[in-house]
N, C-alpha and C positions, 0 to 999 in steps of 0.2 A: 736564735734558732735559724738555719740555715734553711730558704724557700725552698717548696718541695719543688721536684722537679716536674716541667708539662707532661700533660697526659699523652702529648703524640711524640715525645721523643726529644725535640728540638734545641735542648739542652745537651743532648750526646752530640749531632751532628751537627753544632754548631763547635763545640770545644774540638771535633775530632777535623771540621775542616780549619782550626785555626792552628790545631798542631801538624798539620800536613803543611799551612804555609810558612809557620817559621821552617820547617824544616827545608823547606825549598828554594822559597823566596829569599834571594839577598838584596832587592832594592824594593822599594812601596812600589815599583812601577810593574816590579814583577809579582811582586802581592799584591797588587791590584786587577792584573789579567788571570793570576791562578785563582781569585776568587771565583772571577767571572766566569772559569771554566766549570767551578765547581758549584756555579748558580745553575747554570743550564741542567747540572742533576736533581738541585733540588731546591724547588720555590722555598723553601723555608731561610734561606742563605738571605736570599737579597732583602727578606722583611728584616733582617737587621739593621738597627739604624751605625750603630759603631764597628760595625766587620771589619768594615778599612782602615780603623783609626790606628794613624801611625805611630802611636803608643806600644799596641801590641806587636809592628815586625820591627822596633829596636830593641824588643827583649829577647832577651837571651833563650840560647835552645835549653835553657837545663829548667826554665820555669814550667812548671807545671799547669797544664790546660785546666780549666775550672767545669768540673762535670760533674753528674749525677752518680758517679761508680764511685768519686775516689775515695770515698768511706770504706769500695772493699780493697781485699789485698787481694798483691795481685798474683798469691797463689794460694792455694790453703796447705795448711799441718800436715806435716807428714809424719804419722807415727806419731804422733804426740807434740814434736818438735816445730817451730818456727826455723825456715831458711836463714841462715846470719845474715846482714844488710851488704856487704861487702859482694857475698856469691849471689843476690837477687839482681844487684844495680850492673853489675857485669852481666849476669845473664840478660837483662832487659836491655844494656846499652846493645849487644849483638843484636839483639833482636831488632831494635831501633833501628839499628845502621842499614842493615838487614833489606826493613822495611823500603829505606830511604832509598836504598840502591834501585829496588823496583820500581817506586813510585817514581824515582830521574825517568826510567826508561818508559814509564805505561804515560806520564803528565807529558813527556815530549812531545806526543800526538796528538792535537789539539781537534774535540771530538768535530768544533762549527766547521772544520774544514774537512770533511767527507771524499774531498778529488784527490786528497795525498794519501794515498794508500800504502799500506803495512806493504802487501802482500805484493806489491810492486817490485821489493826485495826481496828474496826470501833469505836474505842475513839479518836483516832486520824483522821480519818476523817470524824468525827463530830467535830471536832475541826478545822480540816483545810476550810471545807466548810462555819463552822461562821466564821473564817478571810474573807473568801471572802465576804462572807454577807457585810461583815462589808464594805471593800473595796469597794464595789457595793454602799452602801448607803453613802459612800465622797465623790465616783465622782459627785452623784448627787447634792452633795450643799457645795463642794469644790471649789475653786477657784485659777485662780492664781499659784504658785510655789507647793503647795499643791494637786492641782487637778491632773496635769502633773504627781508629782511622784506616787498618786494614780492610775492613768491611765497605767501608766509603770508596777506599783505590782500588776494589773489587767491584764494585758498581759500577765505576768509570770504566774500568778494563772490560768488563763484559759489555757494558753498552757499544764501546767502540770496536769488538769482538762482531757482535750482531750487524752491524754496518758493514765489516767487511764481508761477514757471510754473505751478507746481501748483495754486495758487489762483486765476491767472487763464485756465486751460484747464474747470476744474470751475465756476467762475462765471458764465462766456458757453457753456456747452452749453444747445443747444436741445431736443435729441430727448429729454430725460425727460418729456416733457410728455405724456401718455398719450392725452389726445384728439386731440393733434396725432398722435400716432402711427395713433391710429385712424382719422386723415378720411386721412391717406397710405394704407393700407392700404386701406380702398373705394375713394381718386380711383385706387390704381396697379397695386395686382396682381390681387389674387385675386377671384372673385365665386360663393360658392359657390348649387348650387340643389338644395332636399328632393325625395327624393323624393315622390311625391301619396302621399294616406293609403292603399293600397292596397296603394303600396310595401312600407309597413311591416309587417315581422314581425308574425304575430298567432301568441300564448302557444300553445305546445304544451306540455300538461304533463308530467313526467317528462322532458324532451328537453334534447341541448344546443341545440337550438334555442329553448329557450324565451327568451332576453334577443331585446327588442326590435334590429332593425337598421337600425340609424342611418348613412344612407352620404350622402356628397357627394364631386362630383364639383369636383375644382379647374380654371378655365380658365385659363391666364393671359394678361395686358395686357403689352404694350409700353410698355416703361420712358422717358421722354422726361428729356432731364437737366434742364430746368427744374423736373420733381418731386422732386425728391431732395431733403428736406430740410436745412437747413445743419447741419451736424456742430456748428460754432461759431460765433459771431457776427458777423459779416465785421469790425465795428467795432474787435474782440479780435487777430484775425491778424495785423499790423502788429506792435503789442505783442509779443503772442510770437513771432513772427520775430526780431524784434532781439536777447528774451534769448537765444534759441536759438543767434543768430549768435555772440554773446559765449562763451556755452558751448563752441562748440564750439570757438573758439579760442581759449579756454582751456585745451584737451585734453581737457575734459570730456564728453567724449563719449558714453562709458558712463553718468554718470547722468543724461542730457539724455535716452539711451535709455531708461533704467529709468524716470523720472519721465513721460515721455510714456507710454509702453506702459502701466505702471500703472492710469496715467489713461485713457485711453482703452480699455482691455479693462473696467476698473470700470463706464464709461460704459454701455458695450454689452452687459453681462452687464445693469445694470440697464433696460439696452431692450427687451433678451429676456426677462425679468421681467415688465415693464408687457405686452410681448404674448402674455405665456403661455407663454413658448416656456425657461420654466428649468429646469436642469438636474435632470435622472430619471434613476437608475438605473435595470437592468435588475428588480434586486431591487426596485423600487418599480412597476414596470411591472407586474410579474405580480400583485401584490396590488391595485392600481387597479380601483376599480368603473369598469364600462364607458362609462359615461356620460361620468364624468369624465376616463381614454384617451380617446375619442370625442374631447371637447373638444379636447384638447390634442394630438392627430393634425392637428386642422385650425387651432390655432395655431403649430404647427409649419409646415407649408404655408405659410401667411400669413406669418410670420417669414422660411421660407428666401427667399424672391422681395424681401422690404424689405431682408434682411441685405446679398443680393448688390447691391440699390443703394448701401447706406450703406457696404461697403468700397469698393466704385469711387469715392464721395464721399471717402473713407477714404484712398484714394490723392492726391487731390489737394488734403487737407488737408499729407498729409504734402508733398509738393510747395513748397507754399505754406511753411509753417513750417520746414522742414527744410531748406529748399535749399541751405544754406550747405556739407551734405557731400551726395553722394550716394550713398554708401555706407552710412550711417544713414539716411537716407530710405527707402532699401531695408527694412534691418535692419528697423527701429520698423515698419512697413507689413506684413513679413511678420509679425512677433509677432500684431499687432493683428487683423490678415486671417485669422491661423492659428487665432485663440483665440476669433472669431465661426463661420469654418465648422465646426471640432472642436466645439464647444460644441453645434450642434445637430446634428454626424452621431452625436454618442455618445448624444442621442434617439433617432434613428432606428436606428441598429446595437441598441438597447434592445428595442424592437419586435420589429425582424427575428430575435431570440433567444427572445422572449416567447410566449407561449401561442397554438396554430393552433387558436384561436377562431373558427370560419366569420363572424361579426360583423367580424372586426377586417379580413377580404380586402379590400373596399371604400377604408379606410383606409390599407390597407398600398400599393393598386395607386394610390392617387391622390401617396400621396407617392411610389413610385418614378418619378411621372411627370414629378412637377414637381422631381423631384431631379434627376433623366433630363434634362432640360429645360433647369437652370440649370448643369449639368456643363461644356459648352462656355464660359459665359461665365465661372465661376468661377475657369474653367483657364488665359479670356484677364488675368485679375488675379494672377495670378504669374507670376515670373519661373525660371527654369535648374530646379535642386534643389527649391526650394520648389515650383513648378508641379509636378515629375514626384508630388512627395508628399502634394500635395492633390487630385489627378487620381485615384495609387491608394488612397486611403483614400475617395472618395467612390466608386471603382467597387467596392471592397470592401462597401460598405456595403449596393448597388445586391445586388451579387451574395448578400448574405444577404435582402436584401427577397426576392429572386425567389424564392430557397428556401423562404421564407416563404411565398408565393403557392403555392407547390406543394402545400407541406406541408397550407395551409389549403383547399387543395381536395381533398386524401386525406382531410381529416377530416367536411369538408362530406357528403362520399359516405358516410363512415363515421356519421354523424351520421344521416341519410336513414334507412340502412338500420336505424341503432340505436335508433330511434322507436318505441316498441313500447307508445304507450298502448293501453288495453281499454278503453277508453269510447267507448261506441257513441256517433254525433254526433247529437242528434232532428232527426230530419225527413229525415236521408238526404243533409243538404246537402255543400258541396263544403268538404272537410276544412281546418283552420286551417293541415298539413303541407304540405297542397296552393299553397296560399296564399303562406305563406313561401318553400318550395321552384321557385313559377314567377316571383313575385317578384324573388327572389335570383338565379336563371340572368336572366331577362329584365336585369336590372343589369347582371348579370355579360357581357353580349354587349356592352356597351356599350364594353367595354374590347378588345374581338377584337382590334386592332391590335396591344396589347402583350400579352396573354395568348398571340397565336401565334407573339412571340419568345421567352415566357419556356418554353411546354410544348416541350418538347424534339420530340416525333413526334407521329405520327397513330395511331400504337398505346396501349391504352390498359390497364394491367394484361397485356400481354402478348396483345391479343385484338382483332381488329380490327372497331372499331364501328360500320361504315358498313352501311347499309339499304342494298338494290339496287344494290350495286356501285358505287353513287356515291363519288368524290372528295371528301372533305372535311378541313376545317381542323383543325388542332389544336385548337382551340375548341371548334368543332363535333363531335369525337369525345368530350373532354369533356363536354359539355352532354349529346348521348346519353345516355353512360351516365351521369349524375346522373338524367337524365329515365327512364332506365330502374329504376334505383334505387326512384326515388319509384312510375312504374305497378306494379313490385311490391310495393308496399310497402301503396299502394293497394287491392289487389285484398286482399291479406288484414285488411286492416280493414275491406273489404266482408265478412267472413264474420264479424264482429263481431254483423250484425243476425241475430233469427231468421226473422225474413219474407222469405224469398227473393224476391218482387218488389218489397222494398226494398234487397235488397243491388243490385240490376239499378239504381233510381232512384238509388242512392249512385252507383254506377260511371256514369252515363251524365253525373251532373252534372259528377260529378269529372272525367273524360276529357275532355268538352264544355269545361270549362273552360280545361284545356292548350291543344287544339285553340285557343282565343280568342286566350291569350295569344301562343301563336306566331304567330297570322295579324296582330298588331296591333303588333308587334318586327319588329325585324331577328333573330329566331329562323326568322323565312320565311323570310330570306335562307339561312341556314344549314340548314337542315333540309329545305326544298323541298317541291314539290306532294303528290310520294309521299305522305313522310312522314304529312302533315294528310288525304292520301286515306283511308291504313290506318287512322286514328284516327276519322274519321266511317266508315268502315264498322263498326269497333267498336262506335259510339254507337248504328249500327242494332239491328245483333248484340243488342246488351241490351235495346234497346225490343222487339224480339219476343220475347226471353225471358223479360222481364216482364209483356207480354199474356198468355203460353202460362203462365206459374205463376200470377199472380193472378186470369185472368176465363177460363181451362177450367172451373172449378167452375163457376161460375155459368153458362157457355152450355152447360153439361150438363142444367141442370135446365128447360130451354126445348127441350130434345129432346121428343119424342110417344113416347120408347121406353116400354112399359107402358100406354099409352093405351089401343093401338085393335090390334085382331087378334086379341081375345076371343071368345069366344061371348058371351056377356053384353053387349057391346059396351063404348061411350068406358067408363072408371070414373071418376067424379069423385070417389069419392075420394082416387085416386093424383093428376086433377089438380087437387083442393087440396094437395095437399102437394106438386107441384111449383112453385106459385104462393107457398105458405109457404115453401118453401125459398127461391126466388130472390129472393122480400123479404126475408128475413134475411141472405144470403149479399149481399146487393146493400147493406143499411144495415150491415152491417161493414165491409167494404170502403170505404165512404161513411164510417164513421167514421173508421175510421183512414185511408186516404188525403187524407182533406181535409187533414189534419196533417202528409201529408209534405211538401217544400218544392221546387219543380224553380224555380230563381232565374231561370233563363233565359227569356223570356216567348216565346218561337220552340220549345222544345225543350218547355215544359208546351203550348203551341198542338196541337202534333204530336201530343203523348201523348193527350188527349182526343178530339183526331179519330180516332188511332186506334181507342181505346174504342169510341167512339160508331160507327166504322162493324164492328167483331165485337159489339156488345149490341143497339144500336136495332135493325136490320135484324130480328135472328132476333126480339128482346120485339114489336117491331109483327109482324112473322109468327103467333107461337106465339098471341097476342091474339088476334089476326083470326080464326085458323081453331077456337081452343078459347074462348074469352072467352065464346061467346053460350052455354055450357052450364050456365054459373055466372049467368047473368043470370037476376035475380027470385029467385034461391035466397036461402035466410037467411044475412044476413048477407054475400054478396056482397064487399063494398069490403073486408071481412077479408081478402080473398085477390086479388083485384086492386087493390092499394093507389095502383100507378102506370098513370097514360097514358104513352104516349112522351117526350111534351112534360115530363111530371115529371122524367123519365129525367135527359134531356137539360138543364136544369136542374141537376140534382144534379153533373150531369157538369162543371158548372162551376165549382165550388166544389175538385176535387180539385187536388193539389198545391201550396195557395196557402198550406199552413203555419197553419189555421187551429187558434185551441190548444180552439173549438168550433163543433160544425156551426154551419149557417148557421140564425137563427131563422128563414126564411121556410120549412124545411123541419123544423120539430125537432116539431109537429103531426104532418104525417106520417109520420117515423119511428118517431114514439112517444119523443121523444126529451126529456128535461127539460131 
């Protein structure tokens, strides 16, 4: 009784790889390397211990391979009748030969050497493609000892099929080419624009505001399909269509998928490389100096807007080259599509988990924008399942950004509040907190449209922030209270100086300033007339608070109180010493205020006129009616030092931040 045959086969593929070598092999030496080619397909070869025995290649090609089939025949009855032996062994020798002839052409190319490529020629692989043709149409009306080795040089052929795809999909790609990638990205999406120098953060020490803030705003372009890049070489697609078609029907289907997806996700991982856009974890996010986050927020941007062209290309690549099934053209499409959007939402989901740095809001709100943005058409590039699952993994993503956005505006405020340098600013000018702080809202308004879907109400901390009962945005009740944040915060680093009519010059330039930048934004829009009324009446508020502490002294000693209503009559010596007092109380003031700094040339205009009309008036007065009592006395000019016209003069000089008086006055102040 003849042993049954193994459970896994190994009795077919060993008889079918030893009728392939008699038929090939004419020396042991060459049946010895065809084995070895046909070990490499399949581990079961080499566990033979007599494969090689030179026994079997001095036998003859007419002996029959010892297998598990040869009990059947090798065709069945037709109509009743048995084929005669004469028209079976003819038809089989053709088929044989047949065989033989493809197997010279497909065993020529020996699979361990991968650098000698088919397609290097294309006479030669047109030549190696009809052996498989060929091979392809025995299996189907082969039989028997026949079929089996047909099926093995169809294994071979498509495996060395699959290697050339691979070399000829990775040798015609265009898009590694990084300056091409960069003249696509300025001709087609994104265009970003700096803020002015003004924009920018300016250092507050001790603060988390002190990192520089770097923001841009993404816009995007309409995509026209004559810009889309070619994925691959038009010249190439031909080519790989045909092995693809071969593959597939050859059953090979699965690694016609494996071998494209591979390639093609490698492609696109090293595109998203060349634009910055590779892969960060969360844990790498958080330790990132900001500059370099910064960067790659806005190659992120830049990538998501090219990526969504190049799978739409993506898609009719596969089209193209796939078309022989349509249900792998699916398959390979979604992988490919799935492993460019995942690739850069698990960037963005990195972010959205990262540090609520007030720096990073800018960033965070322009990619939810342009995520936001490209969500519809991402969602038009898949299909059933696939679609529903890259729909909610990008609104998942969406939904942590916004939380992000929230988070980073609780800390903005917390940030504000938590400023607490002690350095008084010289000169009184308008603070660096200030600066950042109207800066960053003024940016921040820019965004109103999606900041009022992402703030949930118009209450803010539980407390509702609207001036005069007016109606306002969620934006706008935000912006408040940061703006409120910052005047408090203000008003106590006015109490920094000890010259109370510099705490008044600090506050009025500071305030003056807000008041600027909201009348020169869409912060008008939001905040209204009111608002900027209450704030210039403030600015008044402090200018007279600052005449009434700095220049009461000094219009004190220009009163006649002590003069006159004596019996003895005028004293001139009380009014030398009212004339010596308001020279010195006049050139301190003179010195230190020339030093202080009012930036504004409208609001230092003011300040002086005001001066000049509570001092000239009463000094030309007090002159006029006492001046002639000191004339001719000795020494004189000791104690009227000033005309009007000196006054007024001097009056010119104050607030312009001089670091010393003016020489045309340092004579008569007595000043070195």
């Amino acid at each position: 009784m003849a042993a049954a045959p193994r459970a896994d086969g190994s009795e077919n593929v060993i008889a079918t790889a030893r009728h392939i070598v008699r038929s090939l092999a004419t020396t042991s030496e060459a049946a010895d390397d065809m084995m070895r080619i046909l070990s490499a397909f399949d581990r079961r070869l080499s566990a033979v211990p007599d494969l090689f025995s030179p026994s079997f290649c001095a036998a003859g090609e007419d002996e029959a391979p010892s297998s598990a089939v040869d009990d059947e025949a090798p065709f069945s009855a037709v109509d009743g009748e048995a084929p005669s032996s004469s028209s079976v062994d003819g038809e089989q020798s053709e088929v044989d030969a047949r065989l033989k002839a493809a197997e010279r052409v497909i065993f020529h190319w020996d699979p361990s050497n991968p650098d000698s490529l088919l397609w290097d020629s294309p006479d030669t692989a047109a030549e190696y493609l009809s052996a498989v043709d060929e091979v392809l149409a025995l299996t189907a009306t082969s039989r028997g000892d026949l079929l089996a080795c047909a099926e093995v040089t169809l294994q071979i052929s498509i495996s060395r099929l699959g290697d050339e795809f691979r070399h000829l999909m990775i040798q015609n790609t265009d898009v590694l080419d990084a300056e091409n990638l960069h003249d696509s990205i300025q001709r087609l999406f994104l265009s970003f624009r700096s803020p002015t120098s003004d924009a920018a953060a300016e250092d507050v020490e001790g603060s988390l505001l002190s990192e520089q803030c770097v923001v841009a705003r993404a816009t995007t372009i309409a995509l026209s399909e004559t810009q889309i890049p070619n994925l691959i070489r038009p010249e190439a697609i031909s080519d790989l269509r045909q092995i693809a078609d071969r593959m597939i029907t050859a059953g090979s289907r699965n690694d016609l998928c494996r071998v494209y997806t591979s390639v093609r996700c490698n492609i696109l991982a090293d595109c998203l490389t060349v634009l910055g856009a590779d892969t960060v974890s969360s844990k790498e996010v958080r330790r990132m100096e900001w500059k370099t986050l910064d960067k790659k927020m806005k190659n992120w941007m830049q990538a998501l807007k090219l990526v969504v062209g190049v799978i739409s290309a993506e898609r009719q690549l596969c089209e193209q080259i796939l078309a022989g099934s349509d249900d792998l053209k699916e398959e390979c499409f979604d992988e490919v599509a799935k492993f460019c959007v995942m690739h850069l939402l698990k960037f963005g989901e990195a972010i959205a988990e990262g540090q609520r740095s007030p720096e990073r809001l800018f960033g965070i709100l322009g990619m939810y924008e342009v995520l936001a943005d490209v969500l519809p058409d991402i969602g038009d590039l898949f299909l059933g399942d696939s679609k529903d699952f890259i729909c909610e993994e990008v609104e998942r993503v969406l939904l942590g950004m916004g939380d992000a956005v929230r988070g980073t505006l609780v800390e903005f405020g917390n940030a504000i509040q938590g400023e607490t340098s002690k350095k008084a600013l010289p000169g009184g000018e308008i603070h660096p907190l200030n600066r950042y702080v109207m800066n960053y809202i003024k940016l921040l308004v820019e965004y109103s449209t999606l900041l009022n879907q992402l703030l949930e109400d118009g209450s803010i901390d539980g407390r509702d922030s609207s001036e005069g009962g007016e109606s306002m945005t969620p934006v706008a009740h935000r912006v408040l209270l940061l703006m409120s944040y910052l005047e408090v915060n203000l008003e106590e680093k006015s109490k920094l100086y000890e010259d109370a009519g510099m705490q008044y010059v600090f506050l009025m330039n500071n305030v003056l300033y807000i008041v600027q930048k909201v009348k020169e934004s869409e912060l008008m829009v939001l905040l209204g007339d009111n608002w900027v009324r209450k704030r210039q009446g403030q600015i008044r508020q402090y200018s007279m608070q600052y005449l009434r502490t700095s220049w009461t002294k000094v219009l004190s000693f220009l009163k006649d109180e002590g003069l006159v209503g004596s019996s003895h009559g005028l004293s001139k010596t009380v009014l030398k010493e009212k004339f010596k007092s308001f020279n010195f109380a006049f050139e301190e003031i003179y010195k230190t205020q020339s030093a202080w700094k009012v930036p504004d040339p409208q609001l230092r205009a003011e300040l002086r006129i005001s001066i000049s009309e509570m001092i000239l008036p009463a000094y030309r007065a007090f002159l006029a009616r006492f001046g002639g009592y000191l004339e001719g006395a000795w020494h004189s000019t000791k104690y009227i030092k000033y005309t009007v016209e000196d006054l007024e003069k001097c009056l010119a000089d104050f607030f312009e931040g001089l670091p010393v008086p003016s020489s045309h006055f340092r004579r008569k102040l007595s000043l070195p």
